[in-house]
SEMILUM-58612 format. One record per residue (C-alpha): x, y, z; residue in three letters. Coordinates in nm, 2 decimals. Last residue first. Example, Ala and Ser with C-alpha at 12.3 -4.5 7.8 and 13.67 -1.06 7.14 Angstrom:
// residues 2
node X: 1.37 Y: -0.11 Z: 0.71 res: SER
node X: 1.23 Y: -0.45 Z: 0.78 res: ALA
END
This chain:
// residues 176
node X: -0.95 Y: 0.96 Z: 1.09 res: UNK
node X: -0.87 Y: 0.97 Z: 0.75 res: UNK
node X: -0.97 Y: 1.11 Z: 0.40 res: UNK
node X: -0.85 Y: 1.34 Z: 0.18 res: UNK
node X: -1.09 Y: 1.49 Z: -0.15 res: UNK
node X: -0.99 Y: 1.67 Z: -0.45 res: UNK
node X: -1.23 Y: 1.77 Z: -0.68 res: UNK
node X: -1.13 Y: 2.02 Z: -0.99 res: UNK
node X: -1.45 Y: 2.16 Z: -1.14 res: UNK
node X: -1.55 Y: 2.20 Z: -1.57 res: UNK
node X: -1.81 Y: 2.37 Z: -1.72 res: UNK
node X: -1.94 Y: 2.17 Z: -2.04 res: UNK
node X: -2.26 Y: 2.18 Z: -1.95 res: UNK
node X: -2.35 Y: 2.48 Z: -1.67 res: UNK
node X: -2.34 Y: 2.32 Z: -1.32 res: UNK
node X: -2.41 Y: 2.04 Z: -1.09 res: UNK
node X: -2.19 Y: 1.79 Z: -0.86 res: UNK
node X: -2.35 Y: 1.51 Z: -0.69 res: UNK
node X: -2.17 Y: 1.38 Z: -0.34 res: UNK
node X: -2.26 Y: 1.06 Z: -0.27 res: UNK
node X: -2.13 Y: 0.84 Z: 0.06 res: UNK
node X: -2.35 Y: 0.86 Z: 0.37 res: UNK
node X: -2.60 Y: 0.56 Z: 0.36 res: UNK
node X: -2.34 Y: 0.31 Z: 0.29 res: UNK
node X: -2.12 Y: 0.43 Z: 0.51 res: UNK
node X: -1.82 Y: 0.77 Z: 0.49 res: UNK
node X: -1.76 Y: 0.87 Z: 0.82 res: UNK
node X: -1.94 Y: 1.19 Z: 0.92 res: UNK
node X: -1.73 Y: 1.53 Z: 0.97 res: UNK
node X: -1.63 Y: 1.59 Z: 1.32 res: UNK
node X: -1.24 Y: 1.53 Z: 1.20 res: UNK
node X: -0.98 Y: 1.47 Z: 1.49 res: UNK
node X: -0.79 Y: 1.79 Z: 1.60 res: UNK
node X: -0.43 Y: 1.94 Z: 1.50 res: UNK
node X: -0.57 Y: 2.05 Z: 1.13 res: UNK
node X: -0.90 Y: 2.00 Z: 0.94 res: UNK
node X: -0.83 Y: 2.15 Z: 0.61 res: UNK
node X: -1.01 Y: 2.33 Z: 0.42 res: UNK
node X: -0.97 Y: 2.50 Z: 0.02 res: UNK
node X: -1.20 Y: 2.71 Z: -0.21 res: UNK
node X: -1.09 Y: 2.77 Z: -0.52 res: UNK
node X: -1.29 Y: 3.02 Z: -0.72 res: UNK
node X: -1.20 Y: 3.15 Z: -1.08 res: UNK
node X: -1.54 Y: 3.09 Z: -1.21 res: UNK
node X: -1.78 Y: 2.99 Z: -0.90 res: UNK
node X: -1.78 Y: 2.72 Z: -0.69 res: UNK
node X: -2.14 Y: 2.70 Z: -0.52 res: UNK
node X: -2.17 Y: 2.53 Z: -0.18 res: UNK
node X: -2.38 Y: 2.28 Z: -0.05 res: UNK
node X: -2.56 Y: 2.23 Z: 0.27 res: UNK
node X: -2.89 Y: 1.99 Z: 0.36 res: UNK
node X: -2.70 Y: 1.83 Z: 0.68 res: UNK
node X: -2.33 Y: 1.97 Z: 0.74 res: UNK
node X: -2.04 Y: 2.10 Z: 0.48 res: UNK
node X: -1.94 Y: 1.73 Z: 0.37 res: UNK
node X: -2.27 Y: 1.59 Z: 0.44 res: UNK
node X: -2.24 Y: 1.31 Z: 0.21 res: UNK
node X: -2.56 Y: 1.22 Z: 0.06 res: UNK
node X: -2.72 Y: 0.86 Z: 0.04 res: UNK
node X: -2.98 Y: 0.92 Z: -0.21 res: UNK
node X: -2.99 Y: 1.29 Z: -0.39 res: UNK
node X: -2.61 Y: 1.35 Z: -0.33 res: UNK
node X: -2.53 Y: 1.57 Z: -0.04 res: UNK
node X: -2.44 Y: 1.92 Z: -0.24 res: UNK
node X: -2.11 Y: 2.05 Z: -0.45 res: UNK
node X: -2.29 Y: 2.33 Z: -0.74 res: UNK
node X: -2.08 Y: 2.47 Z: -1.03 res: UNK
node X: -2.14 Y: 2.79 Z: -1.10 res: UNK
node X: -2.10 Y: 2.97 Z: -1.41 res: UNK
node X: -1.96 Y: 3.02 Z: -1.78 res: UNK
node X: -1.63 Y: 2.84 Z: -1.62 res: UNK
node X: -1.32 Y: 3.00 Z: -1.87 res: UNK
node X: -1.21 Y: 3.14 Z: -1.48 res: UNK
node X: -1.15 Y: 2.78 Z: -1.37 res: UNK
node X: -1.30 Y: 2.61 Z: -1.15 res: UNK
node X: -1.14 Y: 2.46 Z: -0.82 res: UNK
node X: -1.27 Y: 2.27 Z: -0.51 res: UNK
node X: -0.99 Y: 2.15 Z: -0.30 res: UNK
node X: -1.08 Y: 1.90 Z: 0.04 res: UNK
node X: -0.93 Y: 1.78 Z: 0.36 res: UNK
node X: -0.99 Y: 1.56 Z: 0.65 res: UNK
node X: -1.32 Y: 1.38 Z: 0.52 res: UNK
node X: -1.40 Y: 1.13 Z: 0.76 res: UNK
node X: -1.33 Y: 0.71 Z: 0.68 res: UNK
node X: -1.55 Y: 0.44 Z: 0.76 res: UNK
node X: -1.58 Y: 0.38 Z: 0.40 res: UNK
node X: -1.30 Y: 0.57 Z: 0.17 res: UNK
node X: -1.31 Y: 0.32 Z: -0.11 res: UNK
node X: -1.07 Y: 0.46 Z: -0.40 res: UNK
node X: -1.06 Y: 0.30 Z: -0.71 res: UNK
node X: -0.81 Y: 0.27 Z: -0.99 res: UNK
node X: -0.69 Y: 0.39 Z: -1.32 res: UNK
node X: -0.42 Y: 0.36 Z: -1.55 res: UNK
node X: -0.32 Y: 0.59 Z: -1.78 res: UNK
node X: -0.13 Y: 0.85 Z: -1.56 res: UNK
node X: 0.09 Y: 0.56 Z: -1.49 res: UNK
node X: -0.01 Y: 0.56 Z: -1.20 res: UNK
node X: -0.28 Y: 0.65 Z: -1.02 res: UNK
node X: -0.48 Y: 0.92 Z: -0.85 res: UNK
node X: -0.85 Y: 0.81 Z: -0.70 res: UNK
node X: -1.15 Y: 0.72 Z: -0.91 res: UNK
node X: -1.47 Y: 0.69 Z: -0.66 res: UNK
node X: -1.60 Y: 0.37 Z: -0.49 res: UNK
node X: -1.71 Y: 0.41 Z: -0.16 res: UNK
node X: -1.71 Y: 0.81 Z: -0.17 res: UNK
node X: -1.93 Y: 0.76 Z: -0.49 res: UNK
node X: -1.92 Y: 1.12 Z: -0.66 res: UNK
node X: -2.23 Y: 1.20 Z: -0.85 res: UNK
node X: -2.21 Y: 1.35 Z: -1.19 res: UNK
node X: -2.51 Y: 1.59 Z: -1.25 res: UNK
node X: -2.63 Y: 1.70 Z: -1.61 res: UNK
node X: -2.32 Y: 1.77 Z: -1.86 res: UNK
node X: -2.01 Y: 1.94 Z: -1.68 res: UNK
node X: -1.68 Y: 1.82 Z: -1.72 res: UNK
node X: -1.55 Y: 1.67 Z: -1.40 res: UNK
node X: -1.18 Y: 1.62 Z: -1.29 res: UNK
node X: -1.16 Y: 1.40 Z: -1.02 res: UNK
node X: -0.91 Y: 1.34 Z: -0.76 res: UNK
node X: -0.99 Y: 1.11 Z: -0.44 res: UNK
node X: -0.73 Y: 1.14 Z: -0.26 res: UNK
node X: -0.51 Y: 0.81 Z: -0.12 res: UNK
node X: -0.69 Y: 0.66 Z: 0.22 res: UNK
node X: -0.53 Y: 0.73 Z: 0.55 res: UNK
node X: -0.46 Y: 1.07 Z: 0.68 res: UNK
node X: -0.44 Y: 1.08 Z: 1.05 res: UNK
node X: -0.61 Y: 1.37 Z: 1.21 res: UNK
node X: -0.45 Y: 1.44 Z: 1.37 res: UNK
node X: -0.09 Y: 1.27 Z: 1.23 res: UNK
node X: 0.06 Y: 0.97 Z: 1.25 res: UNK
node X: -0.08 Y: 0.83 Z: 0.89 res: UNK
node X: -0.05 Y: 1.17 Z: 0.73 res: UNK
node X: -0.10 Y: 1.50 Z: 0.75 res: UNK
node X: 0.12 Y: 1.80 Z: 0.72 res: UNK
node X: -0.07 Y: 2.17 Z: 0.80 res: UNK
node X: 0.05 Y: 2.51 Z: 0.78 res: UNK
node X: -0.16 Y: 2.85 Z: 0.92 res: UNK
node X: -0.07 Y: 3.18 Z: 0.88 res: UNK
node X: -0.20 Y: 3.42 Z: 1.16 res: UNK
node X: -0.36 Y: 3.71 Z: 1.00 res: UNK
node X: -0.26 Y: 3.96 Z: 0.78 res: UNK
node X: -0.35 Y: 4.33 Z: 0.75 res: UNK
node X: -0.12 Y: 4.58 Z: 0.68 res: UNK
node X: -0.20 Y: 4.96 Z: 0.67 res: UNK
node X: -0.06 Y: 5.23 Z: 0.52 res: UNK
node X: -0.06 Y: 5.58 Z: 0.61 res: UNK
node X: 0.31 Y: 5.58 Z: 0.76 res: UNK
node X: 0.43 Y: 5.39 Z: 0.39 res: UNK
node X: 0.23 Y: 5.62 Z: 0.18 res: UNK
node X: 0.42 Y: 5.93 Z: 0.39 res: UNK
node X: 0.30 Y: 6.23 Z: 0.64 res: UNK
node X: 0.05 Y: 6.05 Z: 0.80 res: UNK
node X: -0.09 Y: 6.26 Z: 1.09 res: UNK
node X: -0.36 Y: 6.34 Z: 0.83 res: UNK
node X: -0.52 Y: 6.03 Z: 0.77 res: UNK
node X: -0.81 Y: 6.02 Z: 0.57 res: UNK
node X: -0.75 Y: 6.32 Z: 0.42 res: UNK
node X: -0.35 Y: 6.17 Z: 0.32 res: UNK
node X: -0.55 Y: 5.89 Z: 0.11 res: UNK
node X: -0.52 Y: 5.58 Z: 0.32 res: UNK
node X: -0.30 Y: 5.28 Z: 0.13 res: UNK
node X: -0.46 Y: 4.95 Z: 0.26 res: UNK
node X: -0.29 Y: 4.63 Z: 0.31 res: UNK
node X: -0.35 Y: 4.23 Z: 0.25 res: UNK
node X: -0.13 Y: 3.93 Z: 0.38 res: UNK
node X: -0.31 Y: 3.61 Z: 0.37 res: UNK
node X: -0.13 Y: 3.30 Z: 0.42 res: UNK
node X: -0.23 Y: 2.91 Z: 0.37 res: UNK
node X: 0.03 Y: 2.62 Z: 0.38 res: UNK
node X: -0.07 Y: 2.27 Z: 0.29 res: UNK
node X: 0.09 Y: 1.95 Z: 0.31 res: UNK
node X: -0.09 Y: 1.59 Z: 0.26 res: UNK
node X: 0.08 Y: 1.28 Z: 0.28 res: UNK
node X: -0.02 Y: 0.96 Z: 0.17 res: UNK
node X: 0.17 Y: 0.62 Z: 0.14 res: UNK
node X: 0.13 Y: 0.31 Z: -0.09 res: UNK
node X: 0.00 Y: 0.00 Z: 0.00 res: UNK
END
């Protein structure tokens, strides 16, 4: 069995120039600017971590045309050679980490939701979350177990929706 590690790192670092009316006392762009950042936050999981990361991703790319459900229990994961494909079954497993990523060519949404029978709750009961063109959105559990549901027979689609021919980047990391 192969291994799987997982390492993110996540920083934002904004600032805002204030016009010299706005403040006075600030004689220079650099003593009427402002920086905003907040703490950064890095992450490595894998099988020693918390929470441990145990079952290789589950990576799709989906093109768009009706819905295309996701079946945690038997969904394609990463192989290789890039050819060759296999399965990933992440039952009894919680989702640790996730990527969801459109490109800005996307003429619209695409929608992540709790399949229609046996839905994953990956964002809580009844939620789903729109991924519009140019958006990534990133989590990652860190430093605590996951609270997400394990992956079962009755928890384990995830449909995705959107304009045909739009196209989203799935990657999902499970563990305990």
């Amino acid at each position: 069995m192969s291994n799987t590690y997982l390492t993110a790192a996540l920083s934002l670092a904004g600032s805002e120039v204030f016009s010299a009316s706005e403040a006075p006392s600030g004689a220079s762009v650099s003593q009427r600017t402002l920086a905003v950042t907040g703490a950064d936050m890095t992450a490595s999981l894998d099988a020693q971590s918390t929470p441990k990361l145990e079952v290789s991703p589950i990576v799709r790319r989906i093109t768009i045309s009706g819905t295309t459900t996701i079946d945690l229990t038997a969904a394609a994961g990463a192989a290789l050679p890039i050819a060759a494909s296999r399965t990933i079954d992440a039952s009894g497993k919680k989702l640790v980490a996730v990527r969801l990523s459109c490109p800005t060519t996307n003429a619209g949404a695409v929608n992540v939701a709790p399949g229609a029978s046996n839905g994953y709750a990956m964002f809580g009961s009844g939620n789903d979350i729109d991924i519009r063109p140019g958006e990534t959105l990133i989590a990652i559990i860190n430093a605590v177990a996951s609270s997400k549901p394990a992956v079962s027979g009755s928890a384990k689609n995830l449909d995705v929706t959107g304009t045909t021919n739009d196209v989203i980047l799935v990657e999902l990391y499970f563990g305990t």
